[in-house]
DODREN-860843 format. One record per residue: x, z, y of N, C-alpha, C in turn; residue in one letter. Coordinates in Angstrom, 3 decimals. Layout:
<rs>
n_c1|n_c3|n_c2|ca_c1|ca_c3|ca_c2|c_c1|c_c3|c_c2|residu
X|Z|Y|X|Z|Y|X|Z|Y|A
...
</rs>
This chain:
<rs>
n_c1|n_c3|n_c2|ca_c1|ca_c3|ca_c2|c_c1|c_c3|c_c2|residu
83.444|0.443|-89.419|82.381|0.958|-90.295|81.300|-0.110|-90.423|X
80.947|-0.364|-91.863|79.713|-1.439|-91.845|78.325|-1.170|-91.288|X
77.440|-1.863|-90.809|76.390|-1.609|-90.526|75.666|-1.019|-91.975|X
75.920|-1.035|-92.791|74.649|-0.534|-93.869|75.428|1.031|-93.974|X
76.775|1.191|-94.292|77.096|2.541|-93.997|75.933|3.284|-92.595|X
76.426|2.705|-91.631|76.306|3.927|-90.487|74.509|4.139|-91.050|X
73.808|3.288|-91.101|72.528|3.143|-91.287|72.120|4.210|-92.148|X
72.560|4.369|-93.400|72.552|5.329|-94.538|72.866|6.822|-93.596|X
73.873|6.798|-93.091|74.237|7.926|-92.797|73.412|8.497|-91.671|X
72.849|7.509|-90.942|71.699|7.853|-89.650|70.492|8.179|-90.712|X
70.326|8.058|-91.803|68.467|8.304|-92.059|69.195|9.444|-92.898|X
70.736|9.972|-93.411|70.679|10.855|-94.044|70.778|12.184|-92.835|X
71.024|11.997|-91.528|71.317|12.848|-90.846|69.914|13.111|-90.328|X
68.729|11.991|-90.052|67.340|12.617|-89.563|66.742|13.167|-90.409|X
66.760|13.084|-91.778|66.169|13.465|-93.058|66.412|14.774|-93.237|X
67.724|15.049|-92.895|68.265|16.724|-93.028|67.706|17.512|-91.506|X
67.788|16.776|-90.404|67.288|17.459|-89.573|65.814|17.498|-89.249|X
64.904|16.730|-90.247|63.264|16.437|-90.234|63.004|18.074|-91.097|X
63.893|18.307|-92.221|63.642|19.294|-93.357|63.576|21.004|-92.375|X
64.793|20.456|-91.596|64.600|21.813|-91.285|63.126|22.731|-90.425|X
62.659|21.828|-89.509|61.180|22.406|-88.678|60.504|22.820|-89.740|X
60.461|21.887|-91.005|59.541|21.646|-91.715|59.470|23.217|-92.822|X
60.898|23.621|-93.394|61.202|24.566|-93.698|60.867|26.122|-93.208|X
61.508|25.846|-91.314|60.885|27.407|-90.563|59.486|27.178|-90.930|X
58.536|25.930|-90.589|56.865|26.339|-90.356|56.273|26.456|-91.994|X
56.687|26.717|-93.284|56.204|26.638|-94.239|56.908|28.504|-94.579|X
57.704|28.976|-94.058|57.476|30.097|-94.101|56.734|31.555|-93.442|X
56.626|31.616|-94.501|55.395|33.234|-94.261|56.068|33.905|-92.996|X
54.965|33.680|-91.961|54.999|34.777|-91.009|55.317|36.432|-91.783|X
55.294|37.225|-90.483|54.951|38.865|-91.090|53.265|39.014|-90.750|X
52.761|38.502|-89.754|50.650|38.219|-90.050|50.379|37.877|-90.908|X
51.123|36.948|-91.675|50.142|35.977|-92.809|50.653|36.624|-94.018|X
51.644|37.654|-94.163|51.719|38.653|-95.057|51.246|39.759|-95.048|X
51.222|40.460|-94.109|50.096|41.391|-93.913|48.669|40.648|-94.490|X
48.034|39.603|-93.916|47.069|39.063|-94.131|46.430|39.152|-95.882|X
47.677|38.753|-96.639|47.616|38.072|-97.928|47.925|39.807|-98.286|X
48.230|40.516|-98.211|48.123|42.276|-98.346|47.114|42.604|-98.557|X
46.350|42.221|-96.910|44.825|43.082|-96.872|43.686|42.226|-97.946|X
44.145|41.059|-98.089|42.819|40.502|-99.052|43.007|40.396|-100.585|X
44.689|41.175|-100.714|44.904|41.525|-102.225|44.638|42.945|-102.670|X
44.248|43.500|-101.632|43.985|45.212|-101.640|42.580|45.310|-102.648|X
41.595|44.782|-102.141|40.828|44.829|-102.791|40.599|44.405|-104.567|X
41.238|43.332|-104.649|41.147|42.701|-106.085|42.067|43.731|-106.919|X
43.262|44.313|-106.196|43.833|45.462|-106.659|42.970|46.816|-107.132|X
42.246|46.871|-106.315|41.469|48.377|-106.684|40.496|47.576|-107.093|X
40.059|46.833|-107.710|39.226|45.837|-108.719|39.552|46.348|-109.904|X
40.795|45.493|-110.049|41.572|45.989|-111.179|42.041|47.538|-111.397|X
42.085|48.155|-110.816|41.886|49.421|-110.971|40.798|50.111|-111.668|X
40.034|49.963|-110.747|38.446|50.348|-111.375|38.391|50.033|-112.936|X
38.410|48.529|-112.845|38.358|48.297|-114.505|38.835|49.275|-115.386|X
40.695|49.067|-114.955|40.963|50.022|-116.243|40.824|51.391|-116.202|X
40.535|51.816|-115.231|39.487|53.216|-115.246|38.334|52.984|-116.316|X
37.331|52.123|-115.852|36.294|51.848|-116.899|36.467|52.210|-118.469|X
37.587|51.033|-118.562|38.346|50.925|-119.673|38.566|52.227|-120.955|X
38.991|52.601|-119.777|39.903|54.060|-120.348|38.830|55.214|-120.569|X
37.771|55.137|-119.534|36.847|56.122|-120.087|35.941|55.320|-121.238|X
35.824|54.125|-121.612|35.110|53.700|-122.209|35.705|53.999|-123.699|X
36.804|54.045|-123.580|37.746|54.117|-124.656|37.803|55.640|-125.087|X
37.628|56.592|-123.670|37.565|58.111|-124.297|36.385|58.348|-124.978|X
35.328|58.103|-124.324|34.094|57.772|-124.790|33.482|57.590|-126.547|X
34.019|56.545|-126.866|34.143|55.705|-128.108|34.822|56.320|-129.028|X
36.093|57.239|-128.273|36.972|57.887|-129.262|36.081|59.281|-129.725|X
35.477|59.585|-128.647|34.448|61.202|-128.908|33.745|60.450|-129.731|X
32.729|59.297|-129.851|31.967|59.107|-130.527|32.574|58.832|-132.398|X
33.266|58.074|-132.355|33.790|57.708|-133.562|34.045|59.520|-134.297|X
35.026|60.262|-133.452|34.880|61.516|-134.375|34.161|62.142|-134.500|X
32.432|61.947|-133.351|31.795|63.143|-134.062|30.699|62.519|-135.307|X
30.881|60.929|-135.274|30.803|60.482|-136.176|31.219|60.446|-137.585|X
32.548|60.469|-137.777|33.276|61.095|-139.181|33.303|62.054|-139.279|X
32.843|63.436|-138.145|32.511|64.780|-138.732|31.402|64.957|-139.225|X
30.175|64.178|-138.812|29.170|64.208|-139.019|28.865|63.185|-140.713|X
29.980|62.521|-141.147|29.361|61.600|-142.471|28.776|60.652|-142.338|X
28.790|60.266|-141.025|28.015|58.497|-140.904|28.816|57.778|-140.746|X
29.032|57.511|-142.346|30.163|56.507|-142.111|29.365|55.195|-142.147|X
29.928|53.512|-142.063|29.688|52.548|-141.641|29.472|51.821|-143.298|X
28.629|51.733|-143.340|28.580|50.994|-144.601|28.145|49.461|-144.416|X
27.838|48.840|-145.748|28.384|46.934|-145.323|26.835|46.688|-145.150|X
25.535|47.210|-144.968|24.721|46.741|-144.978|24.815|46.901|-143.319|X
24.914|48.121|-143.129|25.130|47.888|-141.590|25.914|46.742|-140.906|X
27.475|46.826|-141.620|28.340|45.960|-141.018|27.803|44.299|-140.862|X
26.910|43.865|-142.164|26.598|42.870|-141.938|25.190|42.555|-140.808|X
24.378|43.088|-140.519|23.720|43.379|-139.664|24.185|43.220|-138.407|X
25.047|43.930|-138.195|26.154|43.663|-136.795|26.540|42.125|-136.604|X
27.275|41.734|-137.662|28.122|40.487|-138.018|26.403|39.272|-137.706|X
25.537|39.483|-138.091|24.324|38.724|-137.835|23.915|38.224|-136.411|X
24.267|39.445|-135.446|24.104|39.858|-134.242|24.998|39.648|-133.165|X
26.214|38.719|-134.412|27.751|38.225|-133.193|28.385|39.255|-132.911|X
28.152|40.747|-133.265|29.147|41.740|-133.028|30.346|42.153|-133.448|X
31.398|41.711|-133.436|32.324|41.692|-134.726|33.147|42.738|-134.237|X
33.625|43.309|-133.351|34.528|44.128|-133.156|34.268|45.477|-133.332|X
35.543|46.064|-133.545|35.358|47.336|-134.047|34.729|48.211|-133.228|X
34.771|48.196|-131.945|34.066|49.249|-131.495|32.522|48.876|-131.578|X
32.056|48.380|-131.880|30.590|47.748|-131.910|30.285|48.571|-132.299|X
30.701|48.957|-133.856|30.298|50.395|-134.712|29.993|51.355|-133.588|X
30.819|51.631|-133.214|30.828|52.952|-132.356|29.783|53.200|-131.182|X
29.502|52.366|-130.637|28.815|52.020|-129.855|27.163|51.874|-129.950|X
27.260|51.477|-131.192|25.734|51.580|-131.979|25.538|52.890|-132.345|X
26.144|53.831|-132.566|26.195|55.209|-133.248|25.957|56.095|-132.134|X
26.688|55.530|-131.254|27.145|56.395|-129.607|25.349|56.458|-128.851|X
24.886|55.068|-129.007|23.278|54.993|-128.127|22.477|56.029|-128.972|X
22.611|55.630|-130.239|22.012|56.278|-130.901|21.833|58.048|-131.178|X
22.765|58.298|-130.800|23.457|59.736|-130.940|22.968|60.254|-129.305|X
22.886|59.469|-128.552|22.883|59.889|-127.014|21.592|59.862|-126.717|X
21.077|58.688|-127.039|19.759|58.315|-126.652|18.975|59.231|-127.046|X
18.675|59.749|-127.519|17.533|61.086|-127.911|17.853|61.818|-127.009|X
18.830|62.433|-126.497|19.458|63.569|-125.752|19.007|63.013|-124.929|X
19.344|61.687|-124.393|19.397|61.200|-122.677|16.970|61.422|-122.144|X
16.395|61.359|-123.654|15.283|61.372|-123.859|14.443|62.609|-123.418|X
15.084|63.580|-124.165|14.516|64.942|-123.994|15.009|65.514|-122.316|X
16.377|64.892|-121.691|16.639|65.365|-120.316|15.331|64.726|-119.268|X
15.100|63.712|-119.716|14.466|62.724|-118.846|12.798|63.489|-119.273|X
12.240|63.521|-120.631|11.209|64.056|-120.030|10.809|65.582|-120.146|X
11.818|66.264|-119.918|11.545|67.109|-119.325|11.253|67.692|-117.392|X
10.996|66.299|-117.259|11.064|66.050|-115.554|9.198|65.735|-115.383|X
8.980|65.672|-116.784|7.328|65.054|-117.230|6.565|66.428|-117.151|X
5.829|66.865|-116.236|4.843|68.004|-115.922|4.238|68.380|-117.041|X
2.781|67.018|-117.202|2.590|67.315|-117.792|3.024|66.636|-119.317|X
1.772|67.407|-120.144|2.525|66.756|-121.843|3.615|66.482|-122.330|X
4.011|67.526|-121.691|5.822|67.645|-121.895|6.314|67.155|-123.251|X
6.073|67.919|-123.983|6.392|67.755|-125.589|6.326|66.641|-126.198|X
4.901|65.670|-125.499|4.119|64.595|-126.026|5.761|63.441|-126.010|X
5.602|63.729|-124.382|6.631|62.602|-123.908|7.746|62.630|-124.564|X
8.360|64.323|-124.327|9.605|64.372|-124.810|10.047|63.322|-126.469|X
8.607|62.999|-127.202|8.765|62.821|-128.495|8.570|61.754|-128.552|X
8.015|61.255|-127.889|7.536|59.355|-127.968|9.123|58.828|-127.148|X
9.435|59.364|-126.500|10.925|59.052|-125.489|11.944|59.419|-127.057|X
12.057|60.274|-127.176|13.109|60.587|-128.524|12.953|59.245|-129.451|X
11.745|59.059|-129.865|11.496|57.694|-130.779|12.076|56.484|-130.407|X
11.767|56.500|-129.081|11.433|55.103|-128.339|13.467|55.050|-128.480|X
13.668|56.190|-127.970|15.569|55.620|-127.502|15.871|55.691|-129.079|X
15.603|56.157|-130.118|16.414|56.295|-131.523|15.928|54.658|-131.958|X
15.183|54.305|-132.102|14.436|52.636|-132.389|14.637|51.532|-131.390|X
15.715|52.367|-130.535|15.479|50.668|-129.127|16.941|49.825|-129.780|X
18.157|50.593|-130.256|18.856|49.814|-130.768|18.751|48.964|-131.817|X
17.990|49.456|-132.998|17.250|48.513|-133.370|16.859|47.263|-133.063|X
15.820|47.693|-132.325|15.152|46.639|-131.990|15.886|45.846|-130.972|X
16.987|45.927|-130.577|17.450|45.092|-129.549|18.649|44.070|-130.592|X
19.270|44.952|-131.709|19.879|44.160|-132.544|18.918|43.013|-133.146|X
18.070|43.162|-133.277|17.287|42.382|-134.178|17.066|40.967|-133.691|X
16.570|41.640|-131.959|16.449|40.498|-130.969|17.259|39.536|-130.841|X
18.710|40.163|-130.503|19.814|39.400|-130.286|20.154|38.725|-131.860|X
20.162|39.094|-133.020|20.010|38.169|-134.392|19.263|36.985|-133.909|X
17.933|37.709|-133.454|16.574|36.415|-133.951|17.481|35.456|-133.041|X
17.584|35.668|-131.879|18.252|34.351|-130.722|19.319|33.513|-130.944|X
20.246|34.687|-132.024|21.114|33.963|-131.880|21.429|32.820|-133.403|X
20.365|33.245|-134.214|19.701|32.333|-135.221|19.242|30.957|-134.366|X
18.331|31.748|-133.936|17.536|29.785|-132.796|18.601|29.135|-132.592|X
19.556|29.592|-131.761|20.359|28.915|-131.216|21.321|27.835|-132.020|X
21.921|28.615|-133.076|22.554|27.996|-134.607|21.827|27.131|-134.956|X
20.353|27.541|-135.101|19.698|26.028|-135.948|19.269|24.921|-134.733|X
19.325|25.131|-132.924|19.198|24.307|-132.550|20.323|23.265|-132.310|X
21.528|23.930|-132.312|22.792|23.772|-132.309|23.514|22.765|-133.142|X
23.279|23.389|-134.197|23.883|23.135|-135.573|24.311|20.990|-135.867|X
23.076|20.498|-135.386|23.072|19.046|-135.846|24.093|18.313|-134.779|X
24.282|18.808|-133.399|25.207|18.335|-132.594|26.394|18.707|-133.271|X
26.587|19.998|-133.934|28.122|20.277|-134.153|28.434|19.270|-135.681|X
27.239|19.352|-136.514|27.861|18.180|-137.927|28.117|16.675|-137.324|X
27.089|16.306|-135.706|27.648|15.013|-135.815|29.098|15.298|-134.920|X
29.580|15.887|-134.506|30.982|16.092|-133.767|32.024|16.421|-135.160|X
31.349|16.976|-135.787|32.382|17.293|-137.700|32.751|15.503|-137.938|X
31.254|14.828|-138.039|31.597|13.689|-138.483|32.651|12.808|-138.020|X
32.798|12.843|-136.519|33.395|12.328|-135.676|34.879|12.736|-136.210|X
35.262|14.299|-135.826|36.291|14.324|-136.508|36.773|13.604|-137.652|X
35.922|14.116|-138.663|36.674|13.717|-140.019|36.537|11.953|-139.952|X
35.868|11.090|-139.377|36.260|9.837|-139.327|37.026|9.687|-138.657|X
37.888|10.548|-137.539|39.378|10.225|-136.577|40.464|10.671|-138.035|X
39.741|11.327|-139.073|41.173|10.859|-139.971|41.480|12.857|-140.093|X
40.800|13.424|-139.592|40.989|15.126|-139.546|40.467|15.613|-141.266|X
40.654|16.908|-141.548|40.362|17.107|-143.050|38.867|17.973|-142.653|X
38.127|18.623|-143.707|36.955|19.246|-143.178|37.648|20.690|-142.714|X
38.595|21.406|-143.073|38.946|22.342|-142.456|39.549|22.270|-141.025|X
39.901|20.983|-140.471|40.772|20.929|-139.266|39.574|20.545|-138.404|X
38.820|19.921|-139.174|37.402|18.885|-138.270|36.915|20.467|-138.045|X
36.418|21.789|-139.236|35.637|22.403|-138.583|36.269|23.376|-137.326|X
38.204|23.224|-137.172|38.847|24.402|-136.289|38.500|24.024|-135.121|X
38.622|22.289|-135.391|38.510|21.443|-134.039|36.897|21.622|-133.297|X
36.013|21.708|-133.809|34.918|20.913|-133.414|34.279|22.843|-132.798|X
34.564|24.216|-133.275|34.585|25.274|-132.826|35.707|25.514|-131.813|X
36.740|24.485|-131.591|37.429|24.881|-130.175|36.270|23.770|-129.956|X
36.186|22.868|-129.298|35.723|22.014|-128.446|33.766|22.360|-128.455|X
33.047|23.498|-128.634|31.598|23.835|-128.999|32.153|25.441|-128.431|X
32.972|25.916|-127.529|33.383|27.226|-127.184|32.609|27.190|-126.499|X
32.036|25.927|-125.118|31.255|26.022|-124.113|29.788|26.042|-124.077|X
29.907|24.780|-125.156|28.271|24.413|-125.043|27.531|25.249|-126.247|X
28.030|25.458|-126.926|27.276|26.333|-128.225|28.328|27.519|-128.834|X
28.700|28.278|-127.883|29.393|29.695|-128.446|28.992|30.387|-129.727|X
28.106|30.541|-129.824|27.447|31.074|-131.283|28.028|30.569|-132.564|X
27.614|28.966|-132.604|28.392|28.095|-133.845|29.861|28.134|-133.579|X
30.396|27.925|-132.540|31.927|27.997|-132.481|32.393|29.521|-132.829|X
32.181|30.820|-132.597|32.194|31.734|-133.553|32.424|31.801|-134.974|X
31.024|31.189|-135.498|30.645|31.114|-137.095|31.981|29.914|-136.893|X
32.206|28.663|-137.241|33.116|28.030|-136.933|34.460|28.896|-137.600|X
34.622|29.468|-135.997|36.033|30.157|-136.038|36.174|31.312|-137.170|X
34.901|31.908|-137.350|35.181|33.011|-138.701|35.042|32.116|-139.571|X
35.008|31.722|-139.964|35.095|30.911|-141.216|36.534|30.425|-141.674|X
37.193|29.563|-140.165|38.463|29.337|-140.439|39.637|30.576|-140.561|X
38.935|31.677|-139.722|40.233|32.997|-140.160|39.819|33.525|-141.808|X
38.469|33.462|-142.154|38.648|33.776|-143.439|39.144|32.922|-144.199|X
39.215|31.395|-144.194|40.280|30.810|-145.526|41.332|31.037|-144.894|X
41.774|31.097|-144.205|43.463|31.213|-143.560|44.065|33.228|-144.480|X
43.055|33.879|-144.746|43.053|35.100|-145.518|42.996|35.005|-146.952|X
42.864|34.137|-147.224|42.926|33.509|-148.730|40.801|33.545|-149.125|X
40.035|33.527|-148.358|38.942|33.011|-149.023|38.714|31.517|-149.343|X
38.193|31.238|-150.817|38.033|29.813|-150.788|36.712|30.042|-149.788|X
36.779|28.249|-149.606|36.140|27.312|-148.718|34.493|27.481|-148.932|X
34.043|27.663|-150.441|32.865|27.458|-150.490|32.343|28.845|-149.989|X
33.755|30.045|-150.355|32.949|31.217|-150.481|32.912|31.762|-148.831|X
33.776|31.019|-148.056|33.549|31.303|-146.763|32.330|30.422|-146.019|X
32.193|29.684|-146.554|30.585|28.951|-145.681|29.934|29.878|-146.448|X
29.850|30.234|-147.174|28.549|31.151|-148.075|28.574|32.282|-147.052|X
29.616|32.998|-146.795|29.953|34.044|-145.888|28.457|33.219|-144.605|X
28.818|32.541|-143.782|28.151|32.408|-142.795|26.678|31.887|-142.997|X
26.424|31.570|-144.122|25.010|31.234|-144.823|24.093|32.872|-144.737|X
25.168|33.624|-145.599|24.336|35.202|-145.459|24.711|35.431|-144.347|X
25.100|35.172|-143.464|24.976|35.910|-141.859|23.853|35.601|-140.947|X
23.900|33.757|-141.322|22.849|33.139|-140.241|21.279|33.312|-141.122|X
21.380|33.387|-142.408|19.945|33.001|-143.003|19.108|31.839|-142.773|X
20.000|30.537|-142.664|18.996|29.736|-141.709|18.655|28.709|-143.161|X
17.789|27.967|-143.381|17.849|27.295|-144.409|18.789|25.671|-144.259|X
18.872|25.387|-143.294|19.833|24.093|-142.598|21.243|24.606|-142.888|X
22.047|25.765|-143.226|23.093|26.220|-143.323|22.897|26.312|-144.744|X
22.337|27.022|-145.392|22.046|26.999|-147.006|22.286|25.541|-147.470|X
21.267|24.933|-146.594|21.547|23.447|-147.898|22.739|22.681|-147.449|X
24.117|23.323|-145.922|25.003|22.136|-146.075|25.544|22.942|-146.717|X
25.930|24.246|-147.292|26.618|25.157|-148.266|26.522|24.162|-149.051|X
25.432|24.190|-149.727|25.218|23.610|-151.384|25.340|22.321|-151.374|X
25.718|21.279|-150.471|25.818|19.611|-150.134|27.758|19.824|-150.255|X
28.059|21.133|-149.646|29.352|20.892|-149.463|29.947|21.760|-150.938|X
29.197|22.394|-151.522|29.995|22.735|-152.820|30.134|21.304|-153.749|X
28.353|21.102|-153.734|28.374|19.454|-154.433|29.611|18.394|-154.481|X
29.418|18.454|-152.962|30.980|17.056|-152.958|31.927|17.593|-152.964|X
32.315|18.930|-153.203|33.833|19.514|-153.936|33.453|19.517|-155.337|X
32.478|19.807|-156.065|32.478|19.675|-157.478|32.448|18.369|-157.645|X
31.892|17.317|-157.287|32.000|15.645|-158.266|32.691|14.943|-157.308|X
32.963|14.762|-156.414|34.116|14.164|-155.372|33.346|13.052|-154.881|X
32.779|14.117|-154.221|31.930|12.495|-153.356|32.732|12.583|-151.779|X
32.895|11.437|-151.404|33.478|11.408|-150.059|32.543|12.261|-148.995|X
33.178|13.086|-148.132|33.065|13.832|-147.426|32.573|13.290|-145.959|X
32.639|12.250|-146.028|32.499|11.753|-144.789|30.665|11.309|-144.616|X
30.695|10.629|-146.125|29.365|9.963|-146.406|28.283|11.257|-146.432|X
28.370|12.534|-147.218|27.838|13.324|-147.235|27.507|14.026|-145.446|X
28.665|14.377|-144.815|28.270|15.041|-144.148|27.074|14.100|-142.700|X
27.219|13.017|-142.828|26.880|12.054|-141.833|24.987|12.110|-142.273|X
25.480|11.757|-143.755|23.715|11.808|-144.333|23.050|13.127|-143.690|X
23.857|14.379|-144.026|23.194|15.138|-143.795|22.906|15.595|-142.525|X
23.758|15.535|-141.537|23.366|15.501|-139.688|22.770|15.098|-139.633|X
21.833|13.326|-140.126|20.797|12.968|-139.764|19.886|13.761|-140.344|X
19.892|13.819|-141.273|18.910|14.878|-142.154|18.336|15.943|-141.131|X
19.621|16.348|-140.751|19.080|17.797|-140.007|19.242|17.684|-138.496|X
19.250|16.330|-137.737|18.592|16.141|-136.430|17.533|15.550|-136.991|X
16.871|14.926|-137.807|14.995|14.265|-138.265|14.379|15.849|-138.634|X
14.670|16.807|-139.160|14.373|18.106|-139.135|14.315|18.872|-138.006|X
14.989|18.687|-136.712|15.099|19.685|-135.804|13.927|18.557|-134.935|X
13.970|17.679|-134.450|13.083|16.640|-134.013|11.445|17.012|-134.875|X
11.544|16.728|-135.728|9.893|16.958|-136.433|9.760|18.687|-136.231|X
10.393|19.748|-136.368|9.877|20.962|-136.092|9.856|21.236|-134.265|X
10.833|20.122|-133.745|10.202|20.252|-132.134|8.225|19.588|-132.347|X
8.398|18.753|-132.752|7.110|17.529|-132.875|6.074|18.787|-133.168|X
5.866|19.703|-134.359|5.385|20.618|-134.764|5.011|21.411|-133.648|X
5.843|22.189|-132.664|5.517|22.924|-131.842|4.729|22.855|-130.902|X
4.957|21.066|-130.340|4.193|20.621|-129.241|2.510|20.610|-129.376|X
2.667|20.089|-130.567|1.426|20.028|-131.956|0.452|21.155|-131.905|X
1.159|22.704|-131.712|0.446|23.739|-131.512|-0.008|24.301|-129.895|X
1.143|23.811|-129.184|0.708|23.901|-127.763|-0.911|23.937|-127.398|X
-1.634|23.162|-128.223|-2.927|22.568|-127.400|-4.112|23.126|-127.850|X
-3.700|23.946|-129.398|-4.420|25.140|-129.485|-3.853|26.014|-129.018|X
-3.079|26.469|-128.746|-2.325|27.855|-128.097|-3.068|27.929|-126.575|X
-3.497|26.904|-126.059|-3.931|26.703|-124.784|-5.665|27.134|-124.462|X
-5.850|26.699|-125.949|-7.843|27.372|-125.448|-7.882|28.666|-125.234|X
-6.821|29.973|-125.824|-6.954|31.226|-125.520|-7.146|31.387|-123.531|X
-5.748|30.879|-123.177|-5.863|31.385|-121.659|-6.857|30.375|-121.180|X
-6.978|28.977|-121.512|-8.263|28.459|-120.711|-9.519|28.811|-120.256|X
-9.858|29.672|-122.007|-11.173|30.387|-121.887|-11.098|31.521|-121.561|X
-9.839|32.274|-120.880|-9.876|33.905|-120.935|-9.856|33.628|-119.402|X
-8.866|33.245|-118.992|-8.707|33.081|-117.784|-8.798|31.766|-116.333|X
-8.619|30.469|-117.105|-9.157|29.673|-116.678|-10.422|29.077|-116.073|X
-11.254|29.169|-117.088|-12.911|28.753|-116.963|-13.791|29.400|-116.171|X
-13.588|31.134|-116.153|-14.033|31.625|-115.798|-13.939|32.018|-114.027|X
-12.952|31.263|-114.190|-12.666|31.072|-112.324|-12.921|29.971|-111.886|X
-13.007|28.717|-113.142|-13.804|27.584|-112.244|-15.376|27.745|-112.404|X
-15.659|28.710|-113.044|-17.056|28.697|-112.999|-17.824|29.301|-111.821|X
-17.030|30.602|-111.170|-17.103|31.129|-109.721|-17.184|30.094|-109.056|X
-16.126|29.455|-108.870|-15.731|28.150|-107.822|-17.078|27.218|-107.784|X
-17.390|26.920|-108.892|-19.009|25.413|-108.846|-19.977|26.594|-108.811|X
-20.154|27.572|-109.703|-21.577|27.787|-109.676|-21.750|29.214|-108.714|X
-20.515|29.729|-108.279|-20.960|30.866|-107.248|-21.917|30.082|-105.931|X
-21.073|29.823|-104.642|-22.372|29.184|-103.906|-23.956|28.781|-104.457|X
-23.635|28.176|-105.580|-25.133|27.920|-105.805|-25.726|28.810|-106.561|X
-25.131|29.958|-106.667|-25.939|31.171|-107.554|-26.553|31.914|-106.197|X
-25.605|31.845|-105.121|-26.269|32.891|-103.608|-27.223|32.532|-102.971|X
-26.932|30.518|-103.457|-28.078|29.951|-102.407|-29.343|30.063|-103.027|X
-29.675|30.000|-104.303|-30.799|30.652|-105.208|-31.165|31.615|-104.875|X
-30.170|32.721|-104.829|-30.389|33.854|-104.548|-31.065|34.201|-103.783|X
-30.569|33.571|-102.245|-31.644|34.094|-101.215|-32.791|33.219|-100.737|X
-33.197|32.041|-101.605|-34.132|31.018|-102.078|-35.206|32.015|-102.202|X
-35.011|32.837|-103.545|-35.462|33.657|-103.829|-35.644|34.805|-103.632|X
-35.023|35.351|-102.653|-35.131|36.288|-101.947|-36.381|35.751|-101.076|X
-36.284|34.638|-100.412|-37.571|34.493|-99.261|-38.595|34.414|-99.719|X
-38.818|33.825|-100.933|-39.918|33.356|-101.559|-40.834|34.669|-102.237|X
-39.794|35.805|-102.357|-40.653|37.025|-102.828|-40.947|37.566|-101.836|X
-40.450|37.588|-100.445|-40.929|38.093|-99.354|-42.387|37.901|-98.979|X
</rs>
């Protein structure tokens, strides 16, 4: 037998007998399964819970929706767009807005009737307060999520630009640039993404940015609407346009920061003089108002 044979056959015989220790100690005890039991128990009845949640949330929603269509409130588009303003797009949103609304008075009159006195008073300012809080909380979440779009907005045209100079079209630049803006600016990657399921539904292009123009109301969205109908009506390169206009609208988001700071310094004499001054004025002129004081105190003695 040659020496390079036996050799081969000696590292194939320790190799098979190295595998085996290695094999028993990489399998699961019956402790370390039990173990991996007891700390999956919990995430189990995790998941449980949820779709409990789930399911009543869902019975819930289902009571609401019908006593909703028994009742004739149906969903009309001024509402729907309102919602759509507010990032709410799913269907139960409806329901859910109808549901606070429908509850909240009730949940109003239980609560102050726990109110001694001025029962009635409360009961009615509480009825108001819960029928107007959805409202006002939609509105909120609009206004924010407006800011956010127009603070947003100039990072995502220069990432458009980027695309469409790697050679992408403006519809692939905008699928792309709303996957890759999922993290840092969710809001625009949304608008983004509705936009691309509505031309993929057969809306043209202009009439789906118009779509997100009346959603956001922002005037920085209005004028790339009308920059981007422009260079589809006379064929101006797409690339040149959209680049002009990112700068456009980072020298716009920059000068309305510049603006704000601008007001800071009147915004500041209110609390200086309300609350400021009047505590450094304790601080210097108290002691020397006491030491007068009893200056004068001796001196009338």
């Amino acid at each position: 037998m040659s020496p390079a044979l036996l050799i081969s056959l000696m590292a194939t015989l320790f190799c098979t007998l190295a595998l085996i220790p290695v094999f028993l100690l990489m399998r699961s005890s019956n402790e370390s399964k039990r173990l991996i039991e007891v700390t999956r128990a919990p995430l189990r009845l995790q998941e449980g819970a949820a779709e409990a949640r789930h399911w009543a949330m869902r019975m819930l929603l289902g009571g609401v929706h019908f006593v909703r269509t028994r009742l004739g409130l149906a969903q009309d588009e001024k509402l729907r767009q309102k919602l759509l303003a507010a990032g709410l797009r799913q269907a139960a949103d409806v329901d859910t807005y109808f549901g606070i609304r429908l509850l909240g008075p009730v949940t109003a009159v239980l609560a102050g009737t726990f109110i001694r006195s001025n029962t009635i008073v409360w009961i009615m300012a509480l009825m108001a307060l819960a029928y107007l809080a959805p409202d006002a909380w939609v509105n909120y979440r609009t206004r924010t999520r407006r800011e956010h779009i127009r603070l947003g907005l100039p990072d995502a045209l220069d990432l458009m630009v980027v695309c469409v100079d790697a050679g992408l079209g403006i519809d692939q630049a905008l699928l792309r640039s709303g996957q890759e803006l999922a993290l840092s600016q969710p809001e625009i990657s949304e608008e983004f993404i509705q936009i691309n399921f509505e031309q993929r539904a057969g809306k043209p292009r202009i009439e789906a940015w118009q779509s997100m123009a009346d959603r956001t109301r922002l005037d920085t969205v209005n004028s790339f609407v009308h920059m981007l109908a422009q260079t589809d009506r006379f064929g101006t390169p797409i690339v040149k346009a959209l680049r002009v206009f990112a700068d456009s609208a980072r020298q716009k988001r920059r000068q309305q920061a510049e603006e704000l700071a601008a007001k800071t310094t009147v915004k500041l004499i209110f609390p200086l003089v309300l609350f400021i001054f009047p505590s450094i004025f304790i601080v210097l002129l108290g002691p020397a108002v006491i030491l007068i004081g009893k200056n004068l105190h001796g001196i009338f003695k």
